[in-house]
C-alpha positions as CSV (number, residue, x, y, z in Angstrom):
1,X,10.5,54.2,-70.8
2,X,12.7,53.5,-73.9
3,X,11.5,53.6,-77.3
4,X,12.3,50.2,-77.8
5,X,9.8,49.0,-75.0
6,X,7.5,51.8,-75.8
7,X,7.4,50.0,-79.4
8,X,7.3,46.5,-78.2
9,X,4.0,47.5,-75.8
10,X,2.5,49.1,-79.0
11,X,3.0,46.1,-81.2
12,X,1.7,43.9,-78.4
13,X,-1.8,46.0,-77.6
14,X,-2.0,46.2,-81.7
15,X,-2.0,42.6,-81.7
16,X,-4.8,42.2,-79.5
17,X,-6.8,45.0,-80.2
18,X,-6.5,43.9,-84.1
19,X,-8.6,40.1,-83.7
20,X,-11.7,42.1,-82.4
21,X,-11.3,45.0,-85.5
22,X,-11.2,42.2,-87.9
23,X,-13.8,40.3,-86.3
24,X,-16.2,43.5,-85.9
25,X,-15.8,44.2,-89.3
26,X,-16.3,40.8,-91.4
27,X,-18.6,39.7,-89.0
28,X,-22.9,39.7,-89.6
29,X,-24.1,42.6,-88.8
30,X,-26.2,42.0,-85.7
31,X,-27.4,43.3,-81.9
32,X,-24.6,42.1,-80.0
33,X,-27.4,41.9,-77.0
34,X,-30.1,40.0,-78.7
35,X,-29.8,35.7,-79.4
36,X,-31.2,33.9,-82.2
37,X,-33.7,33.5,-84.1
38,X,-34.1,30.1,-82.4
39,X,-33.4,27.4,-85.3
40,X,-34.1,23.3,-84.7
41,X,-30.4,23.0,-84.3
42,X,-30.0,25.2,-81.7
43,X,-30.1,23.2,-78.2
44,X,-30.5,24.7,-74.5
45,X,-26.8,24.5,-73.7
46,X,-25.8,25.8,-76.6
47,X,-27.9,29.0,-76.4
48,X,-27.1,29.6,-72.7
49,X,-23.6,28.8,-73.3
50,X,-23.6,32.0,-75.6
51,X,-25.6,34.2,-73.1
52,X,-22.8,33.7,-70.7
53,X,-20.0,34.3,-72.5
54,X,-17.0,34.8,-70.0
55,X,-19.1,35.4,-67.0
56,X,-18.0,33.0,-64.2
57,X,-21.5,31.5,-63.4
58,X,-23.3,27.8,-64.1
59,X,-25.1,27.1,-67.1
60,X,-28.4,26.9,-64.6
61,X,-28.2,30.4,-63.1
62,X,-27.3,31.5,-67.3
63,X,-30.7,29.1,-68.1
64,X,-32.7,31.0,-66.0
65,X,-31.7,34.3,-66.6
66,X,-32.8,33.6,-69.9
67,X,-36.0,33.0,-69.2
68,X,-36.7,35.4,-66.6
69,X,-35.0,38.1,-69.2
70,X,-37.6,36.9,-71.9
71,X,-40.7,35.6,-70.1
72,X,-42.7,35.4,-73.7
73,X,-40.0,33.4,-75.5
74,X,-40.8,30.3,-72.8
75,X,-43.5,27.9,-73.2
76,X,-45.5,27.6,-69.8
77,X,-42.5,29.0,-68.5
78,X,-40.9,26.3,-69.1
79,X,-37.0,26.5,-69.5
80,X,-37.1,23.7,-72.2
81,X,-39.6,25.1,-74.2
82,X,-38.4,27.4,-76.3
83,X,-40.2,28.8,-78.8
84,X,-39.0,28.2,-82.6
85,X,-38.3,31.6,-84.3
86,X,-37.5,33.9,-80.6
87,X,-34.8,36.3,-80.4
88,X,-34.0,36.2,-77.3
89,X,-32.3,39.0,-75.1
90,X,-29.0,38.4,-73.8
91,X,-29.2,38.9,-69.9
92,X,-26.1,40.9,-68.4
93,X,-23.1,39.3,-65.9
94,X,-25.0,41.5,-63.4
95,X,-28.0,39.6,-63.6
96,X,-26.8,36.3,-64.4
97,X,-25.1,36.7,-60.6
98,X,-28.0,37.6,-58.9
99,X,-29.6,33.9,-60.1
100,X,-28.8,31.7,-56.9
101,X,-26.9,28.5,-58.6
102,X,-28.7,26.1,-56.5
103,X,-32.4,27.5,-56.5
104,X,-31.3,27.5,-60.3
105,X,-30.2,23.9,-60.8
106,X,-33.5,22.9,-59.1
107,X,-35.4,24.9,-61.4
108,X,-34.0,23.5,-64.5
109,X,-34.6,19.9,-63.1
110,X,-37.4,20.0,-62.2
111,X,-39.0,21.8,-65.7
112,X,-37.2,18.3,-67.2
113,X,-39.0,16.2,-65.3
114,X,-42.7,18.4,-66.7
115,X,-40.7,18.6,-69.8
116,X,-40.9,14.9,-70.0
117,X,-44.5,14.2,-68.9
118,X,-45.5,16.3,-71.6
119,X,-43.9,14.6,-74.0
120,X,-45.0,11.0,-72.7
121,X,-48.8,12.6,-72.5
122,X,-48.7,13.2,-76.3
123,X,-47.9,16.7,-76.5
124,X,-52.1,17.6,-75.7
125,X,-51.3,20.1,-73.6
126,X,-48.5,23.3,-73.0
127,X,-45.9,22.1,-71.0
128,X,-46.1,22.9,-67.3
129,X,-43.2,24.6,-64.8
130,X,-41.7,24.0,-61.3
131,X,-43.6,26.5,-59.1
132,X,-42.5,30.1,-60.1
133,X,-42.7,32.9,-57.5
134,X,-40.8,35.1,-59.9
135,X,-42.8,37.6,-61.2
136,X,-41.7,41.3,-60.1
137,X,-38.7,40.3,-62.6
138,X,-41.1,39.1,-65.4
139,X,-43.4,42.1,-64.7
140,X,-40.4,44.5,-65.0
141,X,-38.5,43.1,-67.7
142,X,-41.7,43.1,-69.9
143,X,-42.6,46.3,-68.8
144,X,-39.6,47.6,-69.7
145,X,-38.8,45.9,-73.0
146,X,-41.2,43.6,-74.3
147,X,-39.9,40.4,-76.1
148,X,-42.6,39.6,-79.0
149,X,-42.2,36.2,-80.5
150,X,-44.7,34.1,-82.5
151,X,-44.7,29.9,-82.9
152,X,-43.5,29.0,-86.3
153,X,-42.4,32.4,-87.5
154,X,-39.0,32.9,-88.5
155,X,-39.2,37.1,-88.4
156,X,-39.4,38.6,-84.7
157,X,-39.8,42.0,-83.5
158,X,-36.3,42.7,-81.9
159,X,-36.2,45.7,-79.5
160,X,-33.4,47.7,-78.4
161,X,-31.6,46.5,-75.4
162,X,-33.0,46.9,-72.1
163,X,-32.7,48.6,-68.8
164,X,-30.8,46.1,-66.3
165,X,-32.8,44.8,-63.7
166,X,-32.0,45.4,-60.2
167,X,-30.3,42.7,-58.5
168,X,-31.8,42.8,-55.5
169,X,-34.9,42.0,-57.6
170,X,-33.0,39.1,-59.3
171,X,-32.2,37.5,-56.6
172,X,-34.9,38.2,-54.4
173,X,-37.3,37.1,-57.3
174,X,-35.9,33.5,-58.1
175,X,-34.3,32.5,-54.2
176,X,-37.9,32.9,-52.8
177,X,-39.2,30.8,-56.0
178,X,-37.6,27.5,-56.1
179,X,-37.5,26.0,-52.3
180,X,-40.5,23.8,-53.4
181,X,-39.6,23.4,-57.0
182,X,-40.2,19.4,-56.6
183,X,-43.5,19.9,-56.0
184,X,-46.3,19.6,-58.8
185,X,-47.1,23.3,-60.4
186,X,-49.9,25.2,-58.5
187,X,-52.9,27.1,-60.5
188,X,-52.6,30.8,-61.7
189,X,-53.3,33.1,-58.2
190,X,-54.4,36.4,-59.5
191,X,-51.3,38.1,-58.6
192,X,-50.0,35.5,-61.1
193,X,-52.4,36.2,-63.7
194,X,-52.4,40.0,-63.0
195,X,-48.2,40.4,-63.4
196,X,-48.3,38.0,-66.4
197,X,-51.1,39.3,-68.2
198,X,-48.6,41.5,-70.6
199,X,-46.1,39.4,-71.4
200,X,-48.4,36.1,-72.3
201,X,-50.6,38.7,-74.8
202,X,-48.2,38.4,-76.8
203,X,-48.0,34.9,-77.1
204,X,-51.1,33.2,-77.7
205,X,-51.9,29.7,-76.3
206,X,-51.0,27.3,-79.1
207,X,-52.7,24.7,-80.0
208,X,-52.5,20.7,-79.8
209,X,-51.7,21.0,-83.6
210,X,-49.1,24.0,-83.4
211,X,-47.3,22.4,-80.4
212,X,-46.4,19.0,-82.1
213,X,-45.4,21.0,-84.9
214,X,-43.3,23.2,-82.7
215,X,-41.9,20.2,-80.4
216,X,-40.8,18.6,-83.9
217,X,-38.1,21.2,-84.3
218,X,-38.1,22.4,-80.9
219,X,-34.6,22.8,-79.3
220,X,-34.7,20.5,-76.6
221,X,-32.1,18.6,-74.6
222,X,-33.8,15.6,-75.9
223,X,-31.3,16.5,-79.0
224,X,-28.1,16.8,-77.0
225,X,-24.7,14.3,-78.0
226,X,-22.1,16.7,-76.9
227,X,-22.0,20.3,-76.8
228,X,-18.6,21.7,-77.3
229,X,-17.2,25.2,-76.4
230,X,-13.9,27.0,-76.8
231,X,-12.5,29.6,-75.5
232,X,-9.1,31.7,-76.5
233,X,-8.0,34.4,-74.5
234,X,-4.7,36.6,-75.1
235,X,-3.3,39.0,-72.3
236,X,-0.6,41.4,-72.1
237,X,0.3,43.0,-68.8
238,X,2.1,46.3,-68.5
239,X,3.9,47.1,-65.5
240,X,4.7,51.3,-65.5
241,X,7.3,50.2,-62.5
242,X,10.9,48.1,-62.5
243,X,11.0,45.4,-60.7
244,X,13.1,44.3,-57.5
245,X,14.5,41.3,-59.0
246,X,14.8,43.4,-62.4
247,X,11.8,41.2,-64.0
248,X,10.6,42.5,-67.8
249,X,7.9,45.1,-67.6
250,X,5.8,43.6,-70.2
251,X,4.4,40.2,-70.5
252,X,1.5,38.4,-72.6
253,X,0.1,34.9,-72.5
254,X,-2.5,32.6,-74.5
255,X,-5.1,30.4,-72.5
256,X,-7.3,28.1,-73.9
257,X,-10.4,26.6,-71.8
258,X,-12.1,23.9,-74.0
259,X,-15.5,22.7,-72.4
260,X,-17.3,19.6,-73.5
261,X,-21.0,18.3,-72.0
262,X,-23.3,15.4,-72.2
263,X,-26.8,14.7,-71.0
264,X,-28.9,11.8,-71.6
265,X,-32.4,12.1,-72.8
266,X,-34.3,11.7,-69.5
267,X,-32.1,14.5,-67.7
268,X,-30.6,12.9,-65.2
269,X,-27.1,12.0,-66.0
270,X,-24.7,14.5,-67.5
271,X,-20.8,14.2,-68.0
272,X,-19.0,17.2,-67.8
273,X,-14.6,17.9,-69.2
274,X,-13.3,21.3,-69.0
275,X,-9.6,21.4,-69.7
276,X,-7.7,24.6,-69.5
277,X,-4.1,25.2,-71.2
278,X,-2.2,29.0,-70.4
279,X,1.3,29.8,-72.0
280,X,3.1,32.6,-70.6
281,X,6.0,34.5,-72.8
282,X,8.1,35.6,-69.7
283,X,7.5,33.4,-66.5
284,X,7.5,29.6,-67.5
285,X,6.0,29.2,-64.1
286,X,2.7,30.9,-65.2
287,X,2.7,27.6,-67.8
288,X,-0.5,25.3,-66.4
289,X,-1.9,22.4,-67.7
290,X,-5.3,21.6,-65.5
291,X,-8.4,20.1,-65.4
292,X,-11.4,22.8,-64.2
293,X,-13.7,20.3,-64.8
294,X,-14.4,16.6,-65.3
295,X,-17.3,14.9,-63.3
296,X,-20.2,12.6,-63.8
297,X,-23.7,13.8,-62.1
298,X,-26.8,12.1,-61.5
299,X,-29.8,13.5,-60.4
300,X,-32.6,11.7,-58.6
301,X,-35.7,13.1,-56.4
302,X,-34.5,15.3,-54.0
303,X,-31.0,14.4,-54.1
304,X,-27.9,14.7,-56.4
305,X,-24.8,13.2,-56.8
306,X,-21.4,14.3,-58.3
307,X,-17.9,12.2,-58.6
308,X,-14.9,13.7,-60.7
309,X,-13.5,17.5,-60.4
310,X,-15.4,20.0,-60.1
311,X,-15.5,23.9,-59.3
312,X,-17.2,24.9,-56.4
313,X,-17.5,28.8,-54.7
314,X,-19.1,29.8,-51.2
315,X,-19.3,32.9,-50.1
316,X,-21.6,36.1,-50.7
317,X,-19.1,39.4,-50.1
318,X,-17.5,41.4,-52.7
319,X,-13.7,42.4,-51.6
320,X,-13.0,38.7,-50.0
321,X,-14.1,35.0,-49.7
322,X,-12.8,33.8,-46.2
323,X,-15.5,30.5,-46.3
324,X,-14.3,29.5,-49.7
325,X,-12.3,26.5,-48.9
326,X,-13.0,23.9,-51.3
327,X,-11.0,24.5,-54.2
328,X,-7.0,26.0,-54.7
329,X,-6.0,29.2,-55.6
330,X,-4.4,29.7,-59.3
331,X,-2.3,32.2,-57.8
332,X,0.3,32.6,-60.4
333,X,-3.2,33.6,-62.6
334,X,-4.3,37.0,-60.7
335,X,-3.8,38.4,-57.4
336,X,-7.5,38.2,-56.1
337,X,-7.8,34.4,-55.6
338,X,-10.8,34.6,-57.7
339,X,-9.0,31.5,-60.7
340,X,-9.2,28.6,-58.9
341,X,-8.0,24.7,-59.8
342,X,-10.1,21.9,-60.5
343,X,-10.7,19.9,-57.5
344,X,-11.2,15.6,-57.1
345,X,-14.5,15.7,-55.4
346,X,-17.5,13.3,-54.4
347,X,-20.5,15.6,-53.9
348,X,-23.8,14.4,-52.5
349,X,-26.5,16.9,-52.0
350,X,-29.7,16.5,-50.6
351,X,-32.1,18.9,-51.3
352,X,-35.9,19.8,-50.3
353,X,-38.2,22.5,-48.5
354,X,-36.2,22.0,-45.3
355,X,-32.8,23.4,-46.9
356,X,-29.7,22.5,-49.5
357,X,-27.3,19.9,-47.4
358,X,-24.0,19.8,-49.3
359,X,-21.4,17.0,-48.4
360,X,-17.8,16.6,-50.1
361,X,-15.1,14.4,-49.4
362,X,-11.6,15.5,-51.2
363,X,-9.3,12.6,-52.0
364,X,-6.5,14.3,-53.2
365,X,-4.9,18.3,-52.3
366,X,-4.1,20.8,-55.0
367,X,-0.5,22.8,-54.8
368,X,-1.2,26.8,-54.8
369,X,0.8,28.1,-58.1
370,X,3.2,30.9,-57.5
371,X,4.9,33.0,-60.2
372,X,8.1,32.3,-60.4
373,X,11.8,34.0,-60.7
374,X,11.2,35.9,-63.8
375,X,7.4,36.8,-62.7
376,X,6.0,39.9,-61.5
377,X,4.1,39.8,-58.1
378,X,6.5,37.5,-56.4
379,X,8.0,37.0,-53.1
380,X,11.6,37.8,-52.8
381,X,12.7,34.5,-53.1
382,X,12.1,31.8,-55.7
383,X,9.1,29.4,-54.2
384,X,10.3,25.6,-54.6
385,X,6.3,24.2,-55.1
386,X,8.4,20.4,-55.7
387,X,10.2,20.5,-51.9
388,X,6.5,21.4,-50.2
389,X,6.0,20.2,-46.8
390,X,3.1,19.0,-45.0
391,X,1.9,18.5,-41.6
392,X,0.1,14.9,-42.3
393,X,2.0,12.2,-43.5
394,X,-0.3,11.3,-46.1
395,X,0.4,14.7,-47.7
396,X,-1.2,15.1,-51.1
397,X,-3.3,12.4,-50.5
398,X,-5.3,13.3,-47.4
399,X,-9.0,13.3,-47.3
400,X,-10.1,15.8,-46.6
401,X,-14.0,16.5,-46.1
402,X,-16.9,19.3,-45.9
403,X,-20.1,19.9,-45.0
404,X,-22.3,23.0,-46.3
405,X,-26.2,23.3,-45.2
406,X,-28.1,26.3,-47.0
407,X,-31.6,27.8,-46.3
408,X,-33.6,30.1,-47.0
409,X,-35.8,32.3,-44.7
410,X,-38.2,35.2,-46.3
411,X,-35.7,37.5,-47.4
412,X,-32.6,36.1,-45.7
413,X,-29.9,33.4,-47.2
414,X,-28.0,31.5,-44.7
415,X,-25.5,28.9,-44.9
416,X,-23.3,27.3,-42.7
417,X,-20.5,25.3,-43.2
418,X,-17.3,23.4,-41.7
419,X,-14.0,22.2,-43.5
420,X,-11.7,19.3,-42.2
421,X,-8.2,18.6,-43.7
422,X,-5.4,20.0,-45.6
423,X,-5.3,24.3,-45.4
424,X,-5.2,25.6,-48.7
425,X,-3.1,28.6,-47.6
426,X,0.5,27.8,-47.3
427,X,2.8,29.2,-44.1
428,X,7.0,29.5,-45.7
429,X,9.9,28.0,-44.2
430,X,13.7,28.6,-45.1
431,X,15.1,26.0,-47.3
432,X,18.6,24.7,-46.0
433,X,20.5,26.5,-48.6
434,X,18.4,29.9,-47.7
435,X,17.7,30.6,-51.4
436,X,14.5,29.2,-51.8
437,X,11.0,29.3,-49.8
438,X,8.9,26.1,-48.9
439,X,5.4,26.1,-49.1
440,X,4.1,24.0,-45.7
441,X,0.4,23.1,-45.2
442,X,-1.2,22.8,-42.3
443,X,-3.9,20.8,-40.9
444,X,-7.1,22.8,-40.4
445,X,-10.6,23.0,-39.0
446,X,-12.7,25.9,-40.2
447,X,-15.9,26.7,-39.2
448,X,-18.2,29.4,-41.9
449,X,-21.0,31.4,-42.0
450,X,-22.3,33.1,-44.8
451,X,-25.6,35.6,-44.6
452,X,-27.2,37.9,-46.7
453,X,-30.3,39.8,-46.2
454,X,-32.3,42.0,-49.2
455,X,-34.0,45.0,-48.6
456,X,-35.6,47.0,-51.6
457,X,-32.4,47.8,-53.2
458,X,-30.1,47.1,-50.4
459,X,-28.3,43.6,-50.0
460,X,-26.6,43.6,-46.8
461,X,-23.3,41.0,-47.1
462,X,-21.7,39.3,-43.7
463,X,-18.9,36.6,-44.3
464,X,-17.3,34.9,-41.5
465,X,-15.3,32.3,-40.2
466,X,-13.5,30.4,-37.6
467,X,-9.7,28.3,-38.1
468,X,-7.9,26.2,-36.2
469,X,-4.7,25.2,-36.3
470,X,-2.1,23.3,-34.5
471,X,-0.3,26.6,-34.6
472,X,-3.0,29.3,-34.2
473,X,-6.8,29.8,-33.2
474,X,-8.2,33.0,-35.2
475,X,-11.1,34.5,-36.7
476,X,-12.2,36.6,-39.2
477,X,-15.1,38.7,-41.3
478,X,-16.3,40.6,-44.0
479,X,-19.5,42.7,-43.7
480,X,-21.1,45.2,-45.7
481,X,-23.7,46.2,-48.3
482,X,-24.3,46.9,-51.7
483,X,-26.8,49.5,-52.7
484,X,-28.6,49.4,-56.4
485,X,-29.3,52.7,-58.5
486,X,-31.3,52.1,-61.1
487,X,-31.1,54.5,-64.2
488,X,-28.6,57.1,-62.7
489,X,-30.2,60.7,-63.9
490,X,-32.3,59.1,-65.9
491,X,-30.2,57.2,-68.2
492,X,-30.0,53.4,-68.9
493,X,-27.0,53.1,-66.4
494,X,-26.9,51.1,-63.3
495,X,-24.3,51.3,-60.1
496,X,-24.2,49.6,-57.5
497,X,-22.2,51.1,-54.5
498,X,-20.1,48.7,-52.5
499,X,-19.0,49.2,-48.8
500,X,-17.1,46.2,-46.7
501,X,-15.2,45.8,-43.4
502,X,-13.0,43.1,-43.4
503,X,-11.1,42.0,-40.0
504,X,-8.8,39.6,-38.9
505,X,-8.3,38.6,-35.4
506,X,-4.3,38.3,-36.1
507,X,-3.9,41.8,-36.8
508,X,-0.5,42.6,-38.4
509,X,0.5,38.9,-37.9
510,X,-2.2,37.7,-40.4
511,X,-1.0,36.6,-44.0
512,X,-3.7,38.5,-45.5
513,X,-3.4,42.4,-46.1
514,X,-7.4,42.4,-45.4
515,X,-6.7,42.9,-41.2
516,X,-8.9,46.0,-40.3
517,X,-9.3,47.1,-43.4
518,X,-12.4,49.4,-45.3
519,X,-13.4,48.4,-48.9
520,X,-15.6,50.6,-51.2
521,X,-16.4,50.5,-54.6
522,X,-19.2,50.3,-57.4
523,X,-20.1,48.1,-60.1
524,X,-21.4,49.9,-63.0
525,X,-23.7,48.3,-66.1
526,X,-24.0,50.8,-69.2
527,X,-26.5,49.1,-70.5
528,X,-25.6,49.5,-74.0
529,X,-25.3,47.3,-77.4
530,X,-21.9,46.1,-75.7
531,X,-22.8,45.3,-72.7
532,X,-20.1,46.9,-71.2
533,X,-19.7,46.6,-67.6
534,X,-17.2,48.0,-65.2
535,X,-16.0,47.2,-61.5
536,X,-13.7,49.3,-59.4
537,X,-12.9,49.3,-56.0
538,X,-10.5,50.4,-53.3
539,X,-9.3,48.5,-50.1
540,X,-8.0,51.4,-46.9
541,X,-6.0,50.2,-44.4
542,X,-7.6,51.5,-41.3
543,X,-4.8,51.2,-38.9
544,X,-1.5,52.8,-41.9
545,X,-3.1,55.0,-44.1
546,X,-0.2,54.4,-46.5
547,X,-1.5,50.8,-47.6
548,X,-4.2,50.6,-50.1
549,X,-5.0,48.0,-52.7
550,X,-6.8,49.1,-55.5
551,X,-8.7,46.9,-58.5
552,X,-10.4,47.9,-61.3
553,X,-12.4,45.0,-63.9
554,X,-14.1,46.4,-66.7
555,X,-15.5,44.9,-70.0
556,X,-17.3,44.8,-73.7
557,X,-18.8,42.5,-76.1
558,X,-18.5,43.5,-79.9
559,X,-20.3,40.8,-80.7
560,X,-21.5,37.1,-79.4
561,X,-17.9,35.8,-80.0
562,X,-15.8,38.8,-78.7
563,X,-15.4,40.4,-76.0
564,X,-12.7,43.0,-75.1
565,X,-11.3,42.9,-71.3
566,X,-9.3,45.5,-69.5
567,X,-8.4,45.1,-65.9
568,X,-6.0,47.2,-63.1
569,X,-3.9,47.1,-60.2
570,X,-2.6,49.3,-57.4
571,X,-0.2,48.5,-54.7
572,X,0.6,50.7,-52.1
573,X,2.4,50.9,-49.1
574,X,5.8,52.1,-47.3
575,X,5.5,49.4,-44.0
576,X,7.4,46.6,-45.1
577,X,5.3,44.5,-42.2
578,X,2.4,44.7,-44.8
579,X,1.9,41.2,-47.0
580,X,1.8,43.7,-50.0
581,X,5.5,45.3,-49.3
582,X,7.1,43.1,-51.7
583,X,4.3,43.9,-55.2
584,X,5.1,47.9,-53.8
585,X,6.6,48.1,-57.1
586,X,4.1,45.7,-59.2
587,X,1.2,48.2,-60.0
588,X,-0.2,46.8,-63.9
589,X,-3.1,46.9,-67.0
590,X,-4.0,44.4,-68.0
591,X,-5.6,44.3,-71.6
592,X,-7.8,41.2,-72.5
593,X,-9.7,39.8,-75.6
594,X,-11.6,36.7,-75.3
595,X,-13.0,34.6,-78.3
596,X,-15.7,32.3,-78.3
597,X,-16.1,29.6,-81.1
């Protein structure tokens, strides 16, 4: 490479490695793993919005990580009774994860609801909890580390950062918990008292007296207005190969995703805005302006409803997502599909004992984004996203609709869906000229299953799904498992070892390189004051063992408002058939810093 690019790349990583140097060194000095002390000003959103950093997961599943990370920092295991003074120990993106997002939404509710009969009673008593079946985590996260904190005490013994809790354990732990969360809390059994013994010693039962004092300058959502959160990412991408359309081999950009929330006192309602804003120095076509998030909710017994847009995932494997239908891919963003746009939604979700029945109806279709002509992983020709074609008539504003129904059995999560309208992945057609491709979207019907099934440390994964098209009947799936190792030779570090198939019934006419392919990775937590955390995995074509993909994701937190992000990609293959042929030549490293204010 020339000097004068080898110089530009320098000056660009200096630039971002140079915020999170400045930032390390002015900031407080403090446990980039531990939270707090608790003040009167701090509320619940606020506090879980700073435990979950950058980690793609719902404030709920991040709220009861919390708790289940420091079992002696919560009230009658409450979620909303905090106690004034804890420190409370960040939980990792590993565990936050494992938290099922609806078991956790219903666990969150429904401490509200006790939350608020305590307060209505007078405060006489501790607060009460939803029914909590989650005590191998308690038990093993106050084995391992216990979190000491007092009621009206502004000093708190702060120990070192602790081993990660399996997932399996996790998830296991709060999915078997909250299927009856409605219902009113059930006495102490003595496996109860037994595994909680350790953890409430250090926390004595207060009294009417030191509760009122507490509740007085308690953080509570009774306190909420609007919680506001910002986030400012910079990127620069290095690509060590030329281009086939001679595109730069360097490029940076600057995203900001600004998140706003309201609740009202009693719980129920909430509004929700979440703009996002990325500039990008090379491809103008990377530029987006969208909405992630901007919807009302209200919660009643048993039942929720959502109007607005929203975010919404399905799906349980690692390499792929084929049931996640409900939102579009932000393409032009990275090559996984993982960044998705906001979507117009109504939701309406019935919950209870019997299972999670999810119902959408989509009034309006999102456009994929695509890089464009001086982008890197592009399609040989320039994609025209303002000529797109569409099979209905009503084009952009088709309804589409979904179902989803979730349940529960013993140690098995199933779910079952079906999708009806406009396919989010696009088919190409020749414009008239021949110097420009035309995204065209089809009609659909797809048809989902989603299971996963824990074992001790095993989770075994199985995706799968069934489309229909006016053009083409096909199916596909991903199954696999991932395995935990806890404390590799004795030391604090975790892996978990990932193995998928993934098949498609098209074969080599699918649109997806994923057609009989084997995917194997592991995710790795250190553990440390960082938090770092690392994910790397490789996809082998079964059928041409000259395609491969290859990813790698790994990360670190300097402190609670920095956190340094590196990420990889490998492209391989010499069959031009393959749907990678034409990013062959668009291998890149990624290097991330992410600040939260």
């Amino acid at each position: 490479m020339p000097l004068k690019k080898m110089n530009a790349v320098s000056a660009c990583l200096f630039a971002l490695w140079l915020p999170s140097v400045c930032s390390q060194a002015l900031a407080v000095e403090q446990d980039p793993t531990m939270l707090g002390p608790v003040t009167s000003k701090d509320t619940l959103w606020q506090l879980a919005k700073t435990a979950r950093g950058d980690a793609p997961y719902t404030m709920y599943q991040t709220i009861v990580a919390l708790r289940l990370k420091n079992p002696a920092a919560f009230i009658g295991e409450n979620v909303h009774h905090v106690q004034l003074g804890a420190v409370l120990q960040l939980p990792t993106a590993a565990e936050i994860a494992a938290i099922d997002a609806n078991a956790a939404e219903l666990k969150v509710e429904a401490d509200a609801g006790y939350w608020q009969q305590w307060v209505s009673s007078g405060k006489r008593e501790k607060p009460q909890a939803s029914p909590w079946s989650g005590t191998m985590l308690a038990e093993t996260v106050s084995t391992q580390q216990p979190v000491v904190a007092a009621m009206n005490r502004s000093e708190v013994n702060t120990p070192a950062a602790a081993n990660s809790v399996p997932k399996d354990a996790l998830n296991s732990a709060l999915n078997s918990s909250l299927t009856s969360s409605a219902l009113p809390p059930t006495s102490n059994s003595s496996e109860q008292s037994s595994t909680l013994a350790s953890e409430r010693a250090h926390v004595p039962a207060p009294s009417s007296t030191q509760t009122t004092n507490a509740e007085e300058t308690l953080p509570t959502t009774e306190l909420i207005t609007i919680d506001s959160d910002t986030t400012l990412s910079g990127e620069t991408r290095l690509f060590p190969s030329k281009a086939e359309q001679g595109q730069s081999q360097l490029s940076a950009s600057v995203s900001v995703l600004q998140e706003w929330h309201w609740q009202s006192e009693d719980e129920k309602s909430s509004w929700s805005l979440s703009p996002y804003v990325r500039v990008d120095a090379q491809d103008p076509k990377r530029n987006l302006l969208d909405v992630r998030q901007a919807s009302w909710l209200q919660v009643g017994d048993g039942w929720e409803l959502k109007a607005g847009i929203d975010q919404i995932f399905w799906g349980v494997t690692e390499s792929q997502h084929l049931v996640d239908v409900i939102n579009q891919t932000d393409l032009a963003d990275r090559p996984d599909g993982e960044a998705k746009l906001g979507q117009p939604m109504v939701q309406l979700s019935l919950l209870g004992e019997w299972g999670n029945l999810q119902t959408l109806v989509l009034p309006w279709f999102r456009e994929r984004t695509f890089a464009g002509p001086d982008g890197r992983l592009r399609l040989p020709y320039p994609v025209n996203r303002q000529q797109a074609l569409y099979e209905s008539d009503a084009e952009q504003q088709h309804v589409d609709w979904a179902v989803r129904y979730a349940k529960q059995l013993d140690q098995v999560d199933l779910a079952l869906s079906y999708f009806k309208g406009t396919s989010r992945d696009p088919l190409w057609v020749m414009s008239p000229a021949q110097n420009e491709l035309l995204p065209y979207y089809q009609q659909m019907q797809q048809w989902g299953l989603e299971g996963q099934w824990i074992v001790d440390s095993w989770i075994w994964k199985l995706e799968a799904m069934r489309r229909q098209t006016k053009q083409d009947r096909y199916s596909a799936y991903t199954t696999g498992f991932e395995y935990s190792s806890i404390g590799v030779l004795e030391s604090p570090v975790d892996v978990g070892w990932i193995v998928e198939y993934q098949y498609d019934s098209r074969g080599m006419q699918a649109l997806t390189p994923a057609q009989r392919d084997l995917f194997f990775g592991a995710r790795i937590a250190f553990n440390d004051e960082a938090g770092s955390e690392l994910l790397f995995g490789l996809g082998q074509d079964l059928q041409n063992g000259s395609t491969r993909i290859g990813k790698l994701e790994a990360s670190s937190r300097y402190n609670n408002s920095v956190r340094l992000r590196l990420d990889a990609w490998l492209f391989q293959t010499d069959d031009i058939a393959e749907p990678i042929w034409w990013f062959r030549h668009d291998d890149y490293v990624q290097l991330g810093l992410d600040y939260y204010f």
